[in-house]
PyMOL Python script that loads the backbone (N, CA, C, O; Angstrom):
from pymol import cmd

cmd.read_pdbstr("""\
ATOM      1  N   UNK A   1     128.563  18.505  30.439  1.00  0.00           N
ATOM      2  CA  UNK A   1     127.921  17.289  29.985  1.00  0.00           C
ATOM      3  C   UNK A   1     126.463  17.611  29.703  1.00  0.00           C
ATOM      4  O   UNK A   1     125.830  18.353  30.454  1.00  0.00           O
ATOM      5  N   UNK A   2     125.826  16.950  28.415  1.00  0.00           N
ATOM      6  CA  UNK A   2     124.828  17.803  28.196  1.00  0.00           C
ATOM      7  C   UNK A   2     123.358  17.010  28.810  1.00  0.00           C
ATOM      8  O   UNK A   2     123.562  15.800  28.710  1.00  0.00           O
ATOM      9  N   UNK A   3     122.455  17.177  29.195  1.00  0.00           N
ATOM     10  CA  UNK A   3     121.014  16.610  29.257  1.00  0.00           C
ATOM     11  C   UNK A   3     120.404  15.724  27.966  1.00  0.00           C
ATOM     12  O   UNK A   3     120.265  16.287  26.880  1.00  0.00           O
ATOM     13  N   UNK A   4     120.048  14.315  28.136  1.00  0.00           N
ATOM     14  CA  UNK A   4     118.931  13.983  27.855  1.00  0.00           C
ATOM     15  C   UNK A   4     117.282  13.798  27.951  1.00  0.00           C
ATOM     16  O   UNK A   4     117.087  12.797  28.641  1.00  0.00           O
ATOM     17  N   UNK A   5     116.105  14.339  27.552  1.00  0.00           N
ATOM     18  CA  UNK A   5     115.113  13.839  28.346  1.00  0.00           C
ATOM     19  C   UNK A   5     114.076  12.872  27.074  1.00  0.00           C
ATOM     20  O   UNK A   5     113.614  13.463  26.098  1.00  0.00           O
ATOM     21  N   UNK A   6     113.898  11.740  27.244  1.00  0.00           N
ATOM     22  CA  UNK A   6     113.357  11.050  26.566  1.00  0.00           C
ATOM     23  C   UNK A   6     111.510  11.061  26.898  1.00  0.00           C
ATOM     24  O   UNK A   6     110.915  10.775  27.938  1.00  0.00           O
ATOM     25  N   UNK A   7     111.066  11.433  25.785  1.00  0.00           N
ATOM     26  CA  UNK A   7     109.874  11.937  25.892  1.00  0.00           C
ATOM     27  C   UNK A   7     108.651  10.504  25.830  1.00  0.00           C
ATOM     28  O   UNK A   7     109.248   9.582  25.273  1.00  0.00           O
ATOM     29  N   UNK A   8     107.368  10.106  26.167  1.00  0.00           N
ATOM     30  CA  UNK A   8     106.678   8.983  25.990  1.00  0.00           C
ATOM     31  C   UNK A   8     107.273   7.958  25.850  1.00  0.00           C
ATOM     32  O   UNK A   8     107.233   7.219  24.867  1.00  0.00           O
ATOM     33  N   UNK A   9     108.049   7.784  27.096  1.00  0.00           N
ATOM     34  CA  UNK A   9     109.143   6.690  27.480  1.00  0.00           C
ATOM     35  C   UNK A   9     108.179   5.481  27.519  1.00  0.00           C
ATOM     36  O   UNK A   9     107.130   5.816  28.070  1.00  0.00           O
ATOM     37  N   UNK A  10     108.178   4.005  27.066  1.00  0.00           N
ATOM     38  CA  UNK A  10     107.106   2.950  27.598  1.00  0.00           C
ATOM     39  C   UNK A  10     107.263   2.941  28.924  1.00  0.00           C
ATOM     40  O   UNK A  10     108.407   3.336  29.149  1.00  0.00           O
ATOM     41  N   UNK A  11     106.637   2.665  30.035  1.00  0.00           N
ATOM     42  CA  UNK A  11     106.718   2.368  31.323  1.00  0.00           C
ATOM     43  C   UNK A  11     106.969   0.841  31.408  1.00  0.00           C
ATOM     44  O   UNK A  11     107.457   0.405  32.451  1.00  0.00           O
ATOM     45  N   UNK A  12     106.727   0.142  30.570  1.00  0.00           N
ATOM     46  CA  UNK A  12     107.370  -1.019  30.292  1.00  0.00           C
ATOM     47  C   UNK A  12     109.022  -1.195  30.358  1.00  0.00           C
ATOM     48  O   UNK A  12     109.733  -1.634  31.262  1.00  0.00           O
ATOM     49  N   UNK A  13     109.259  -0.822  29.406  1.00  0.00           N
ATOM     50  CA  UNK A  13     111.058  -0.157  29.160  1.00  0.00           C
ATOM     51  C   UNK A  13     111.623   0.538  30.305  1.00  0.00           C
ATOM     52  O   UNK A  13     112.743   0.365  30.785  1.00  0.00           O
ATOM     53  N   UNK A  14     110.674   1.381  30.705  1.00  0.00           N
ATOM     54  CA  UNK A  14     111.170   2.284  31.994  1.00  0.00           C
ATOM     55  C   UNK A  14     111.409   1.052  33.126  1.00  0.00           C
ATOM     56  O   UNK A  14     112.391   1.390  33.786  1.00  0.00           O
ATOM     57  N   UNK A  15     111.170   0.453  33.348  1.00  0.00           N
ATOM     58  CA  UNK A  15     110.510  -0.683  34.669  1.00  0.00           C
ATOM     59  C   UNK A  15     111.655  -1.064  34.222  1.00  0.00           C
ATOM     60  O   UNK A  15     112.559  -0.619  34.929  1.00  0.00           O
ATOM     61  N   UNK A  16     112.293  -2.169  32.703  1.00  0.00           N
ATOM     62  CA  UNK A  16     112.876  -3.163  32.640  1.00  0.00           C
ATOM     63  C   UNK A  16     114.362  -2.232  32.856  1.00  0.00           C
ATOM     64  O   UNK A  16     115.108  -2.733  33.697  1.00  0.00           O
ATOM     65  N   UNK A  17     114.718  -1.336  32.400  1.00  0.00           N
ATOM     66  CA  UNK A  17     115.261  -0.354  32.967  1.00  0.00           C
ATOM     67  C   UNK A  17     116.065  -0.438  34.308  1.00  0.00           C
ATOM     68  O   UNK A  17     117.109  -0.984  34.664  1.00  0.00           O
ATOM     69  N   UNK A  18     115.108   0.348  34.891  1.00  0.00           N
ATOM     70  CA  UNK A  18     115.205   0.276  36.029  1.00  0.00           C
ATOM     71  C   UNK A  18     115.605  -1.442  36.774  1.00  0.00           C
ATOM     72  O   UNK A  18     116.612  -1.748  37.413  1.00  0.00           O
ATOM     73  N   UNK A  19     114.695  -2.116  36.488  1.00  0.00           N
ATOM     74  CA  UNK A  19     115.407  -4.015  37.015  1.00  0.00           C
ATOM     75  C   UNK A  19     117.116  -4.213  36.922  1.00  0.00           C
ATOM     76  O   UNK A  19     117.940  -4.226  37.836  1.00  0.00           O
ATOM     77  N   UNK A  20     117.331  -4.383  35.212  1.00  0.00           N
ATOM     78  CA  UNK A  20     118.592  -3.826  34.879  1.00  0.00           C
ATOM     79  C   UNK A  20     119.697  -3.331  35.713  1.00  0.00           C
ATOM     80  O   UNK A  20     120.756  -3.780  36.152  1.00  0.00           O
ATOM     81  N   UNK A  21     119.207  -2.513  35.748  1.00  0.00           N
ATOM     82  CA  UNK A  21     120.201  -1.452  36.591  1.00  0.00           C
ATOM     83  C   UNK A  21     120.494  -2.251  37.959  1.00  0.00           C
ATOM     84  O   UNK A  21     121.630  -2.544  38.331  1.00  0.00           O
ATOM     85  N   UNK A  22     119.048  -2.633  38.810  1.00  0.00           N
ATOM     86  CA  UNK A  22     119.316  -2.745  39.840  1.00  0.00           C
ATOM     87  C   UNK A  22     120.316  -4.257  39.922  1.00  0.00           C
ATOM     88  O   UNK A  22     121.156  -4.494  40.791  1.00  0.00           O
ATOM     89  N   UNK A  23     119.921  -5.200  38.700  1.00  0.00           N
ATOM     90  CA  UNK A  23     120.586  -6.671  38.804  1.00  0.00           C
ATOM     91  C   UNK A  23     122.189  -6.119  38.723  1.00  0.00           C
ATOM     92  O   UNK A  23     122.775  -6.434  39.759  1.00  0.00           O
ATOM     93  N   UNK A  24     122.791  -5.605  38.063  1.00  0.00           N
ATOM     94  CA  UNK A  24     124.014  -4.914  38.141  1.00  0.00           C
ATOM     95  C   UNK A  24     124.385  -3.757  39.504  1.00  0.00           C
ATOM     96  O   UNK A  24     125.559  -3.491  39.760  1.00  0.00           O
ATOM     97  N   UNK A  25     123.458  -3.261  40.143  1.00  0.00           N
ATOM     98  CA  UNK A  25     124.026  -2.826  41.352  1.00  0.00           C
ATOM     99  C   UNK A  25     124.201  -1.508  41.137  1.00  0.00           C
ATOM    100  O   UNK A  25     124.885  -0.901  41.961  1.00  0.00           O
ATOM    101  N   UNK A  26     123.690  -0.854  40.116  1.00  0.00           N
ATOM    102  CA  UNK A  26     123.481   0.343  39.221  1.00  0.00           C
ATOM    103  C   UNK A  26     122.513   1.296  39.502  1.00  0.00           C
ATOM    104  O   UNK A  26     121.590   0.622  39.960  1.00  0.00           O
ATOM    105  N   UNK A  27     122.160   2.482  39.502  1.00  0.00           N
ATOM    106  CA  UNK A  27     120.834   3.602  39.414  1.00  0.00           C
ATOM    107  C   UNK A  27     120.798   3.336  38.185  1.00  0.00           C
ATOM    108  O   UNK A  27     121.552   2.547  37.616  1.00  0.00           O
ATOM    109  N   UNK A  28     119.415   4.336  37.396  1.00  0.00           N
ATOM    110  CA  UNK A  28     119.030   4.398  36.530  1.00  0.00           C
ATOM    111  C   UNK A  28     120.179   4.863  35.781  1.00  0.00           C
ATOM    112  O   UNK A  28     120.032   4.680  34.572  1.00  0.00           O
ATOM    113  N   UNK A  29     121.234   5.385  36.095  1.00  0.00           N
ATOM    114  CA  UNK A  29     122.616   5.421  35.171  1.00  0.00           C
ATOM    115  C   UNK A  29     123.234   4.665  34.274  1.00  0.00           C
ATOM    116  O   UNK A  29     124.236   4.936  33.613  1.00  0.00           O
ATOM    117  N   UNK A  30     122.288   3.257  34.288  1.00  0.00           N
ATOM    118  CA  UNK A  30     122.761   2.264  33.236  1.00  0.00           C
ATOM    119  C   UNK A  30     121.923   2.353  32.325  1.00  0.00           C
ATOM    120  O   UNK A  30     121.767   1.336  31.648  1.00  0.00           O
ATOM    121  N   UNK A  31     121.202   3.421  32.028  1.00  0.00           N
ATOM    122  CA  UNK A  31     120.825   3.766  30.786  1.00  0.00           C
ATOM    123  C   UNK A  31     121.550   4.271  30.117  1.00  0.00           C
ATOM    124  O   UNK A  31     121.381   4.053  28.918  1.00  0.00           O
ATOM    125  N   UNK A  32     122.452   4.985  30.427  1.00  0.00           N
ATOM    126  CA  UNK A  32     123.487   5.939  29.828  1.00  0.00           C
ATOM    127  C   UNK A  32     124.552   5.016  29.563  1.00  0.00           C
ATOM    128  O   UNK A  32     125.227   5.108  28.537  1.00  0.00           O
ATOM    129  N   UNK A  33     124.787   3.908  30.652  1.00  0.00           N
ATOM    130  CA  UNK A  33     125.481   2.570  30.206  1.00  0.00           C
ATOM    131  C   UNK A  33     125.585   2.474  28.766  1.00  0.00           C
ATOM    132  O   UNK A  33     126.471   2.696  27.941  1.00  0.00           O
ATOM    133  N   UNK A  34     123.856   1.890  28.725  1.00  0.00           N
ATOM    134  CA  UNK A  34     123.159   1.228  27.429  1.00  0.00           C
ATOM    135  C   UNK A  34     123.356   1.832  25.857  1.00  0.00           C
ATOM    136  O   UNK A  34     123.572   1.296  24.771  1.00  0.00           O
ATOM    137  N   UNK A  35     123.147   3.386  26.359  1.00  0.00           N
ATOM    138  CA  UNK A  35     123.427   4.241  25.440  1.00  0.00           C
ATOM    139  C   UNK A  35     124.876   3.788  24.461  1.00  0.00           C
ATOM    140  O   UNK A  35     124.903   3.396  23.294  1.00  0.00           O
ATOM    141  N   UNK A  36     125.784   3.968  25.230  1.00  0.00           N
ATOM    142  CA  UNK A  36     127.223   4.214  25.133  1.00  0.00           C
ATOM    143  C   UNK A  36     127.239   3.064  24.378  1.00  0.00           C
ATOM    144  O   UNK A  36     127.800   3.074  23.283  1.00  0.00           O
ATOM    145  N   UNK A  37     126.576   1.838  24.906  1.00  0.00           N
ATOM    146  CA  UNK A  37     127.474   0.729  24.473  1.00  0.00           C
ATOM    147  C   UNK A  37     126.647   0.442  22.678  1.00  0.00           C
ATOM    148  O   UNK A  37     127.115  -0.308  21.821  1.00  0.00           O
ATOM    149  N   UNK A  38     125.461   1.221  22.545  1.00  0.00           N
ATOM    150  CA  UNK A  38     124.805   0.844  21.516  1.00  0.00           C
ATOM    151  C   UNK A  38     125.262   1.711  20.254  1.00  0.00           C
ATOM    152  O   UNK A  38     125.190   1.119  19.177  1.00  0.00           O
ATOM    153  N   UNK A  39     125.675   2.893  20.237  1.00  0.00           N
ATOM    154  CA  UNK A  39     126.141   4.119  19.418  1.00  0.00           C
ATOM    155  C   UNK A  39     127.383   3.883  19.691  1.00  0.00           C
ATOM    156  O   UNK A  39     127.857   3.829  20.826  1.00  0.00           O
ATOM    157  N   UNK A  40     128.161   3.682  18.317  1.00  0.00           N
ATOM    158  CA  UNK A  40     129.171   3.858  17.919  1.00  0.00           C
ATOM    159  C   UNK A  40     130.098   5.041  17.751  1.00  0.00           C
ATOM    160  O   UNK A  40     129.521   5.951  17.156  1.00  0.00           O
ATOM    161  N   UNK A  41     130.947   5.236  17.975  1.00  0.00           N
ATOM    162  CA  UNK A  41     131.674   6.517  17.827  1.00  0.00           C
ATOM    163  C   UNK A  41     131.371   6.980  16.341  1.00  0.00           C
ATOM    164  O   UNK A  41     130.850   6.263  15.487  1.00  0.00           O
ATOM    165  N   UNK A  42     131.815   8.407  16.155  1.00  0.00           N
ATOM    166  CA  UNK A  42     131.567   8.816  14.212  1.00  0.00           C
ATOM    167  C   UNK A  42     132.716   8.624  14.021  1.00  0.00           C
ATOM    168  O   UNK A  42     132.925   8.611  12.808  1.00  0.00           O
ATOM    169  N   UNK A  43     134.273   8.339  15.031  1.00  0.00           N
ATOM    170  CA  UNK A  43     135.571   8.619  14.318  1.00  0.00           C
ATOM    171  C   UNK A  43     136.279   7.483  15.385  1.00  0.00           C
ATOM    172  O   UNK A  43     137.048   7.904  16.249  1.00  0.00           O
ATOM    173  N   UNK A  44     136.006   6.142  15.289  1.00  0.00           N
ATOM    174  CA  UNK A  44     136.423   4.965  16.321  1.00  0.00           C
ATOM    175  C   UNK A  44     137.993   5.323  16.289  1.00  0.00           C
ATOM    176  O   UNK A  44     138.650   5.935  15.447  1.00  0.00           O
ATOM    177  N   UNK A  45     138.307   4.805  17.340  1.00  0.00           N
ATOM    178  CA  UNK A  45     139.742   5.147  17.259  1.00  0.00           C
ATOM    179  C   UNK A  45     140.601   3.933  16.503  1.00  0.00           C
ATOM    180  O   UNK A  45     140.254   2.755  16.584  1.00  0.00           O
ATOM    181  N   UNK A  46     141.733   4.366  15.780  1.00  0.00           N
ATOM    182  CA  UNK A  46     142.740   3.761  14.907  1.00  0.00           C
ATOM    183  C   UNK A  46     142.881   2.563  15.934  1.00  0.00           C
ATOM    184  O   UNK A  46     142.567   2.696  17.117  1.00  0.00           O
ATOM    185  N   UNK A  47     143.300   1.560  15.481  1.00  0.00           N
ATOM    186  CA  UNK A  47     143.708  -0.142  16.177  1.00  0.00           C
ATOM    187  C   UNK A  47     145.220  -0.099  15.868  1.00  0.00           C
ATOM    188  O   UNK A  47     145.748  -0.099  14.756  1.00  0.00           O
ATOM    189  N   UNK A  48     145.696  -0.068  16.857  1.00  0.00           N
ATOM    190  CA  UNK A  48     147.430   0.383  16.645  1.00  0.00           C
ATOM    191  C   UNK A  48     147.770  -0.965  15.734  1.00  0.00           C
ATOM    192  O   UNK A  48     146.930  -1.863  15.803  1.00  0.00           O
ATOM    193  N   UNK A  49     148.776  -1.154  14.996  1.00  0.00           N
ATOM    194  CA  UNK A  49     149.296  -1.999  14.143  1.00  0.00           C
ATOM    195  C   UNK A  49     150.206  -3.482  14.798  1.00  0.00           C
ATOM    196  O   UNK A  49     151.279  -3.416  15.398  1.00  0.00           O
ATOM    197  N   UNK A  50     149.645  -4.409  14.570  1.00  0.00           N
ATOM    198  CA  UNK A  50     150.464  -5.258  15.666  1.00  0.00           C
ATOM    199  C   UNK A  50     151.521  -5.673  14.979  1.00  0.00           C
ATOM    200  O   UNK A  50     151.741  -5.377  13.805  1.00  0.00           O
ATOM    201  N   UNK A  51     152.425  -6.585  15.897  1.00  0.00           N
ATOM    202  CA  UNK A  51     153.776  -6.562  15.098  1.00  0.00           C
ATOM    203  C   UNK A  51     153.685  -8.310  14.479  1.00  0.00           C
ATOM    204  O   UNK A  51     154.330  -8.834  13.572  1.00  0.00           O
ATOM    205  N   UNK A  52     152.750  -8.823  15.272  1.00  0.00           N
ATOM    206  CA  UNK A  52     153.369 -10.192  15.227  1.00  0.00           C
ATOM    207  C   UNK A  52     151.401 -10.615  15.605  1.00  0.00           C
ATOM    208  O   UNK A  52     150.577  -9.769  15.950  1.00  0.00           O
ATOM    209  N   UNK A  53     151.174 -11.807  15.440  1.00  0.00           N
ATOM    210  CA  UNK A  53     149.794 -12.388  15.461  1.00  0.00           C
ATOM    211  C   UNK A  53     149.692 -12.259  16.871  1.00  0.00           C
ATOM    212  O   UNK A  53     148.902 -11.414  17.291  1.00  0.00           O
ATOM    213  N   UNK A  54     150.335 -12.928  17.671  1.00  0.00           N
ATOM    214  CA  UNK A  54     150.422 -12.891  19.189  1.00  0.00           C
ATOM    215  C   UNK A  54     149.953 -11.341  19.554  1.00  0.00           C
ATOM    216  O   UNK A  54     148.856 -11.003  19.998  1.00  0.00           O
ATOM    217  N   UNK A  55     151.040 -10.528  19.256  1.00  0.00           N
ATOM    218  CA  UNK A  55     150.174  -8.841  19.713  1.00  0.00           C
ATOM    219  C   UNK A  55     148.974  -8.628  19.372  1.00  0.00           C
ATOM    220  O   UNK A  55     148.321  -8.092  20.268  1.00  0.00           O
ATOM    221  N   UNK A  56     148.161  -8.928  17.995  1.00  0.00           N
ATOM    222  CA  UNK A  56     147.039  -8.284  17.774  1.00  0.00           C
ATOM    223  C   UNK A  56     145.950  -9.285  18.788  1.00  0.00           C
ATOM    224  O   UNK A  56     145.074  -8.909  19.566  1.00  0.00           O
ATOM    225  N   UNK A  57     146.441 -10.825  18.394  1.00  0.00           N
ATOM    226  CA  UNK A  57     145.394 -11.703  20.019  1.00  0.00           C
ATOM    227  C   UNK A  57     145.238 -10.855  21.372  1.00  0.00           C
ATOM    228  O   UNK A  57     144.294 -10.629  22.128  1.00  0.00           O
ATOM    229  N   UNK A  58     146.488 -10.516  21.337  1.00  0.00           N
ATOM    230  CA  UNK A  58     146.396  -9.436  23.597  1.00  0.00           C
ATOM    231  C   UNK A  58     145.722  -8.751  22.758  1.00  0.00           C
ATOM    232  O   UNK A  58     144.532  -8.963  22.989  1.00  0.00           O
ATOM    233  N   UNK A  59     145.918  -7.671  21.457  1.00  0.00           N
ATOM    234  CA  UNK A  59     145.055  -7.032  21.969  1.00  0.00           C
ATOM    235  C   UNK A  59     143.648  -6.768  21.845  1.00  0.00           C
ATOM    236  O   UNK A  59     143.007  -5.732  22.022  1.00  0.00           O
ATOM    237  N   UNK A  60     143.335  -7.828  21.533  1.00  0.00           N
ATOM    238  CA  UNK A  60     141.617  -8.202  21.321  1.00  0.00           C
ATOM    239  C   UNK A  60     141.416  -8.504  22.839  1.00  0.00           C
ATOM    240  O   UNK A  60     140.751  -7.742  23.540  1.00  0.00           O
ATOM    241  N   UNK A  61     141.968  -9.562  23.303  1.00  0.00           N
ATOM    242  CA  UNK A  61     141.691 -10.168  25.037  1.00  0.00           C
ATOM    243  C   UNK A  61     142.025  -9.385  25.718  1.00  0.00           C
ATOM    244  O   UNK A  61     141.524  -9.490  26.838  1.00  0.00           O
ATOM    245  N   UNK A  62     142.950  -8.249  25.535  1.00  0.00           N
ATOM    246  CA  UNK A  62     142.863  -7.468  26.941  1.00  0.00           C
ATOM    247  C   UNK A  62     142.170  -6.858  27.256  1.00  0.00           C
ATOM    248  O   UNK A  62     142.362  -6.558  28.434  1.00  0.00           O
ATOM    249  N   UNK A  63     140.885  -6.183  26.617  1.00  0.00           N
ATOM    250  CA  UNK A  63     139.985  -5.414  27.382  1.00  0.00           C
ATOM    251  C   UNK A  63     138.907  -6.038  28.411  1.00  0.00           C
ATOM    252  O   UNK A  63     138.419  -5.546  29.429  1.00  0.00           O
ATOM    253  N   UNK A  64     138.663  -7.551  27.667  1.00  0.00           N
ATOM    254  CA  UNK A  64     137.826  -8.214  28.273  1.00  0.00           C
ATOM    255  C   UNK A  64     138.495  -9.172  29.778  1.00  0.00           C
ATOM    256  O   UNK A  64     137.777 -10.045  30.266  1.00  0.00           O
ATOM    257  N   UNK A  65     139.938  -8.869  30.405  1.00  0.00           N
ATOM    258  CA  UNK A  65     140.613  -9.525  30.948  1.00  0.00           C
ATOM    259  C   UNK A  65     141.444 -10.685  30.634  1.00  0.00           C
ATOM    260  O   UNK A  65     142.134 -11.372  31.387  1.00  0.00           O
ATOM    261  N   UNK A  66     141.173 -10.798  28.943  1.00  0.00           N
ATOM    262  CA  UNK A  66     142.461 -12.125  28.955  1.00  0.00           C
ATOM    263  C   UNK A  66     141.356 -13.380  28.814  1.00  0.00           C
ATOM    264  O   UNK A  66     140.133 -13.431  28.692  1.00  0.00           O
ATOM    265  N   UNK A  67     142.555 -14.470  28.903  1.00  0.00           N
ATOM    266  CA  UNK A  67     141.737 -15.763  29.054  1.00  0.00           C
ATOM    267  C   UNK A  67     142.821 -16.558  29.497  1.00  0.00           C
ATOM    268  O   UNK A  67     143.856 -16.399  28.850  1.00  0.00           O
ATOM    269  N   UNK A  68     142.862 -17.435  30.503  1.00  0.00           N
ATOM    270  CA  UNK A  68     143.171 -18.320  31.087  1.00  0.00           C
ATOM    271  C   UNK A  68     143.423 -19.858  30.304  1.00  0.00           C
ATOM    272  O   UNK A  68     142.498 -20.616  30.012  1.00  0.00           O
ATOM    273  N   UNK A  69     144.410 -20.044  30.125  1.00  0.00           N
ATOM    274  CA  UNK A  69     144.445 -21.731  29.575  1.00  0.00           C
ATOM    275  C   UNK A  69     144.854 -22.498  30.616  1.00  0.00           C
ATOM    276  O   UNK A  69     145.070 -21.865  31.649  1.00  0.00           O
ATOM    277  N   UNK A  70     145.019 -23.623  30.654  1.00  0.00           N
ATOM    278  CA  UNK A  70     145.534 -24.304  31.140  1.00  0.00           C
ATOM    279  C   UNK A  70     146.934 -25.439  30.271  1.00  0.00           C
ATOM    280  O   UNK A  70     146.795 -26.376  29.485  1.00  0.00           O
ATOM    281  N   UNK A  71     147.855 -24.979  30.704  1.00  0.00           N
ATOM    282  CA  UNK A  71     149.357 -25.457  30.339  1.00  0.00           C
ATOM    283  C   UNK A  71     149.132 -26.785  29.540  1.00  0.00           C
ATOM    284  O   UNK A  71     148.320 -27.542  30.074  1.00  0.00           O
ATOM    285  N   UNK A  72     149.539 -27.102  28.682  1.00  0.00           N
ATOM    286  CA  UNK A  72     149.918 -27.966  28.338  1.00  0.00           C
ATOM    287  C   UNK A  72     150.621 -28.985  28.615  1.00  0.00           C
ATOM    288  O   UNK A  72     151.235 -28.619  29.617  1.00  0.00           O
ATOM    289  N   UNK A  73     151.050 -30.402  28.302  1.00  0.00           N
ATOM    290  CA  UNK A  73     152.017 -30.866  29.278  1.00  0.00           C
ATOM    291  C   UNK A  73     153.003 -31.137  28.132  1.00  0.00           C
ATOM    292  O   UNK A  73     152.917 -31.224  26.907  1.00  0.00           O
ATOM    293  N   UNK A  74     154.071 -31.243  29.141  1.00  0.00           N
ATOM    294  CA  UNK A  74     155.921 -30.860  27.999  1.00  0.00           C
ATOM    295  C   UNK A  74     156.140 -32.737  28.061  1.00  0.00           C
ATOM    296  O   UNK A  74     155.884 -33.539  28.959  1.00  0.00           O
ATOM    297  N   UNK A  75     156.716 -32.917  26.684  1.00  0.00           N
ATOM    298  CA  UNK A  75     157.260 -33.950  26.612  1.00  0.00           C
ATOM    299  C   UNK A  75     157.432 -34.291  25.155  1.00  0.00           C
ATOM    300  O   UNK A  75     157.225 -33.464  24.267  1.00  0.00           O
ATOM    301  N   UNK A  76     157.822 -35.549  24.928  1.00  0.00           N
ATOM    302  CA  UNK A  76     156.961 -36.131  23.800  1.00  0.00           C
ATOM    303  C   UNK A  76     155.617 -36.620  23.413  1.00  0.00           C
ATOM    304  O   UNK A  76     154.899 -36.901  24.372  1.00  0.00           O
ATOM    305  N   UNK A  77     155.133 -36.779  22.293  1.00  0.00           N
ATOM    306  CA  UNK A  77     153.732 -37.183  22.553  1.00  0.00           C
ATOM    307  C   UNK A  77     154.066 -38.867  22.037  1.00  0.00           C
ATOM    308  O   UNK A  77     153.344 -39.811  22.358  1.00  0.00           O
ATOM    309  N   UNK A  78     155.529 -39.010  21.033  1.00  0.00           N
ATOM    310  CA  UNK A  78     155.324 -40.247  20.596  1.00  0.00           C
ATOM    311  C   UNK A  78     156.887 -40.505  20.032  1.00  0.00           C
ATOM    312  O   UNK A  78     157.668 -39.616  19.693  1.00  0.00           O
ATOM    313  N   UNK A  79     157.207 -42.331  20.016  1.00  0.00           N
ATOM    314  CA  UNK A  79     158.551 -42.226  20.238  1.00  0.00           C
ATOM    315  C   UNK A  79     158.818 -41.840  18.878  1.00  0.00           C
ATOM    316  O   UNK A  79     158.140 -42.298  17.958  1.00  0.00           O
ATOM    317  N   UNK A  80     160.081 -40.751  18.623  1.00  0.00           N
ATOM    318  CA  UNK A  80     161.136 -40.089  17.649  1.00  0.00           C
ATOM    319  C   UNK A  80     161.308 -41.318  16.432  1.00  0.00           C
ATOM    320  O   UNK A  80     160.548 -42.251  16.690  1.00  0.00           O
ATOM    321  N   UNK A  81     161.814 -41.461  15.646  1.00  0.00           N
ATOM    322  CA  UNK A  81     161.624 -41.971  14.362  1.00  0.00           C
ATOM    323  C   UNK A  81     163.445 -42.276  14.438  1.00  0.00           C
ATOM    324  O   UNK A  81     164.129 -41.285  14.695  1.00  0.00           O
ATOM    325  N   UNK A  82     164.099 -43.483  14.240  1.00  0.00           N
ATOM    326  CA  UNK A  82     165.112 -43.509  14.108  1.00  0.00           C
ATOM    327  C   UNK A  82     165.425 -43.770  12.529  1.00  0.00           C
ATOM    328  O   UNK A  82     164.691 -44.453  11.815  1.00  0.00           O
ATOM    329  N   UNK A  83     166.309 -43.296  12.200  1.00  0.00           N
ATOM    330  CA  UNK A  83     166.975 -43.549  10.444  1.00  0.00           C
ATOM    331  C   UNK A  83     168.389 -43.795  10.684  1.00  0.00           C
ATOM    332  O   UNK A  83     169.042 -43.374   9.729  1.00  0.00           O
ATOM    333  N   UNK A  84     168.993 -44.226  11.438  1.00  0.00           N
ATOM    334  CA  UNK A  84     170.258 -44.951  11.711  1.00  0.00           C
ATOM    335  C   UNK A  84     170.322 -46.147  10.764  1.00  0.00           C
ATOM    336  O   UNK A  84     171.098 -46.232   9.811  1.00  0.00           O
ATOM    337  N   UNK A  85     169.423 -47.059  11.130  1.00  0.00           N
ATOM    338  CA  UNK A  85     169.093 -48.125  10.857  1.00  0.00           C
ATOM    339  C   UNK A  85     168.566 -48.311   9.677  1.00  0.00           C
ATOM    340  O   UNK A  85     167.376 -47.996   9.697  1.00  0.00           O
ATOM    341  N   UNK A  86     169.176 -48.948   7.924  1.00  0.00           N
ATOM    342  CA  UNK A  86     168.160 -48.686   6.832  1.00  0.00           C
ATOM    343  C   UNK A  86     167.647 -50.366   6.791  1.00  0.00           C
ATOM    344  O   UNK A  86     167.395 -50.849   5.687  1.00  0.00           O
ATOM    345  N   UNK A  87     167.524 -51.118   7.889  1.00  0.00           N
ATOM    346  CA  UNK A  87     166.867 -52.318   7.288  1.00  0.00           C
ATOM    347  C   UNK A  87     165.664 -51.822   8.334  1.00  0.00           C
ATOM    348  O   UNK A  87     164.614 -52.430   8.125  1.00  0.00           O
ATOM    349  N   UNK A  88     165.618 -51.180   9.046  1.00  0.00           N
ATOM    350  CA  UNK A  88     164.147 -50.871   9.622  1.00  0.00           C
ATOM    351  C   UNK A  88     162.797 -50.346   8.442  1.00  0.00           C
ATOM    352  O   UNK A  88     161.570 -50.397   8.527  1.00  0.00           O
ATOM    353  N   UNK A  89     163.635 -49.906   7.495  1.00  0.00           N
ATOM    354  CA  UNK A  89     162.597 -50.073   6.873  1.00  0.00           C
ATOM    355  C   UNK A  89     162.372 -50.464   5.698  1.00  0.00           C
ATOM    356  O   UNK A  89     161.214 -50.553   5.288  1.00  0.00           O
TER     357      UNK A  89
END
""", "prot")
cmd.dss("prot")
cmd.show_as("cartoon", "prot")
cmd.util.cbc("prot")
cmd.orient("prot")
């Protein structure tokens, strides 16, 4: 793994840095965090092909854990329409 050394670092930046890190529970290793998350790969990896809309949704939400709904409720929402009857309408 190779060395970085960043030369006339602000001590400003260095400080906020360092805060950073510590609000996350981190060493100064969340610079390298920061790094990662700001530089893009040169060759991102392929997005496998989904089969159906539902697959490509998981797989956007699964890295971030998903998302939680809350159920819907089962029933009708309103009474059915009868056509038995043609003087009803």
């Amino acid at each position: 793994m190779a060395s970085l050394t960043i030369r006339k670092l602000d001590e400003g930046l260095k400080k906020r840095l360092r805060l950073q890190a510590a609000r996350h529970g981190h060493s100064m290793e969340e610079a390298r965090r920061i790094l990662q998350a700001g530089v893009r790969p040169a060759n991102p990896p392929a997005k496998p092909p989904a089969d159906n809309v539902a697959d490509a949704i998981r797989h956007i939400f699964d890295p971030i854990g998903g998302v939680e709904l809350e159920p819907l409720p089962r029933g009708t929402l309103r009474d059915i329409p009868r056509f038995d009857d043609e003087n009803e309408w």
